[in-house]
C-alpha positions, -999 to 999 in steps of 0.1 A, spaced: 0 0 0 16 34 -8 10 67 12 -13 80 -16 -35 52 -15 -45 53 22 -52 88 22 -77 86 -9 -97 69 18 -89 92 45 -104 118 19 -137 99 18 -137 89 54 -138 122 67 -150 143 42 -181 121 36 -189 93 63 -182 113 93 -202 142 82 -230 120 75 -229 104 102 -229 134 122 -261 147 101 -274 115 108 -275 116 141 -286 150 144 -318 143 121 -325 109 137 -352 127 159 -366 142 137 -368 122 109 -367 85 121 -409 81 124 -412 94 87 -385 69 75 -385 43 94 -420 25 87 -435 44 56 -402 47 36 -382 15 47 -385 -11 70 -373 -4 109 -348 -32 117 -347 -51 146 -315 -68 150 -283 -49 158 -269 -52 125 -299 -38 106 -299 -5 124 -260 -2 117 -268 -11 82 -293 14 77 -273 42 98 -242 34 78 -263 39 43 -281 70 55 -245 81 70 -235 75 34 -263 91 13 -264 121 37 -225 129 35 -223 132 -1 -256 153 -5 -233 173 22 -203 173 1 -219 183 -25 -235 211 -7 -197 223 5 -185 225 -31 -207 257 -31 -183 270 -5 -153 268 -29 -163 301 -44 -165 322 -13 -123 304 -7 -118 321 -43 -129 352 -35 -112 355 -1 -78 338 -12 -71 366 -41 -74 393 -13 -55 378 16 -31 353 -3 -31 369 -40 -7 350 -69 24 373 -76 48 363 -100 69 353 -76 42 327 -56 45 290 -55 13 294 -80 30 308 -109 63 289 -102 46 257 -106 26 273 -132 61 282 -152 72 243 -153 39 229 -163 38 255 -193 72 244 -202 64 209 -200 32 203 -212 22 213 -249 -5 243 -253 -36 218 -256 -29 200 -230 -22 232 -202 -58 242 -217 -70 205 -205 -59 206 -170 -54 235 -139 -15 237 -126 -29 218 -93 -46 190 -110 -19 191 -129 2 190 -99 -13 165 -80 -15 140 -109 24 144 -110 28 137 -77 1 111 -73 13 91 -105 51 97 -97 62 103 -63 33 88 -41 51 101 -3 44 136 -14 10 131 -29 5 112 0 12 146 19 -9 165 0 -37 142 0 -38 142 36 -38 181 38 -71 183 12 -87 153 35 -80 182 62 -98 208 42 -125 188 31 -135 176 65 -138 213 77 -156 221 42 -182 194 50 -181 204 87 -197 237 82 -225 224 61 -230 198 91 -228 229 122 -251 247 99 -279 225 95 -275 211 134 -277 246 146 -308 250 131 -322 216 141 -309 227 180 -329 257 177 -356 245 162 -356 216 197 -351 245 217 -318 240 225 -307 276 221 -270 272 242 -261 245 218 -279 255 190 -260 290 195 -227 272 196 -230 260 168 -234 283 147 -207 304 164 -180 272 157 -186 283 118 -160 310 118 -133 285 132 -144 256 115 -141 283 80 -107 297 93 -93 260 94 -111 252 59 -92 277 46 -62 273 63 -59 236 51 -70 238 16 -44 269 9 -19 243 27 -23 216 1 -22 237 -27 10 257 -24 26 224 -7 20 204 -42 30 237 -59 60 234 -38 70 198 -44 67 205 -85 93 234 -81 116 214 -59 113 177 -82 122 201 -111 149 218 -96 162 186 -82 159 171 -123 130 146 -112 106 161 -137 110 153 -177 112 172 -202 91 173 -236 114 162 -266 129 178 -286 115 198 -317 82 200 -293 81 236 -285 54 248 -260 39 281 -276 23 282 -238 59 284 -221 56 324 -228 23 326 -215 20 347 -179 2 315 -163 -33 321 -150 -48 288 -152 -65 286 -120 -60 261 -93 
């Protein structure tokens, strides 16, 4: 098993099942006579009901994934105030090497962090591994705040204002960590590709190939 492998499921672990279960539990109460009878079957036996909760655990997390990619945008806008890409950030570094490596159609196909991550994933699988575990990170805070969200509301909505209340006031440091974490894994893969090129571990495209990208002032986004 390489490094890579075992944090592709940390990424789904946490940024999926745990989240779900989480919602899960949170909507049991108020959801459990509406689904458990006239939707599906209530099981009786111990295994049934971890069945079922690990399903609806399942289901749940990626409806809240899905609900945390919507999030991404507001990370855009905030990232090109507080962490902007000079010329001299690991962004346009690693953005350099892929346009000198890669021919026009093919920077056009992919951004300079896919591009980055694929590199590391398909090459050097202790750094991806890295980097993979940094985005599990991120994406567990990402889903996190959909989760605090909708639990703060169902708290409230039980009367249960002190926990309800925290809740909702966890959002800013669950966001702060989000953000931390994500802008983590994508200037340490930017850093790797500068470092395996510099070091010679990156190969070049042949010769007579020229990259009418290379000049190019790299925005592809990340």
């Amino acid at each position: 098993m390489k490094p890579s492998d075992f944090y592709v499921g940390v990424i789904s672990f946490f940024s999926i099942l745990v989240p779900g279960a989480v919602a899960t539990a949170l909507l049991e109460p108020l959801l459990r006579d509406a689904v458990l009878g006239p939707v599906i079957s209530d099981p009786e036996s111990e295994a049934g009901k971890w069945a079922v909760f690990l399903v609806t655990s399942y289901f749940l997390g990626h409806l809240i994934f899905l609900g945390g990619a919507f999030i991404d945008p507001l990370y855009d806008r905030i990232r090109k105030k507080r962490n902007p890409y000079t010329n001299e950030s690991a962004y346009q570094c690693a953005t350099n090497i892929q346009h000198e490596l890669l021919m026009n159609a093919e920077n056009q196909a992919v951004s300079t962090f896919q591009w980055s991550r694929a590199i590391l994933t398909a090459e050097f699988p202790a750094a991806a591994g890295h980097v993979h575990e940094l985005e599990a990170d991120s994406k567990f805070f990402r889903s996190l705040l959909i989760v605090l969200g909708l639990g703060g509301i169902v708290l409230l909505l039980r009367d249960r204002w002190v926990e309800g209340i925290v809740a909702i006031l966890l959002l800013g440091a669950c966001f702060g960590r989000y953000y931390e974490r994500r802008l983590k894994s994508t200037t340490q893969a930017y850093i790797y590709i500068i470092t395996l090129h510099r070091l010679g571990k990156l190969s070049h495209p042949s010769a007579g190939s020229p990259n009418p990208a290379a000049q190019t002032d790299g925005s592809a986004a990340a």
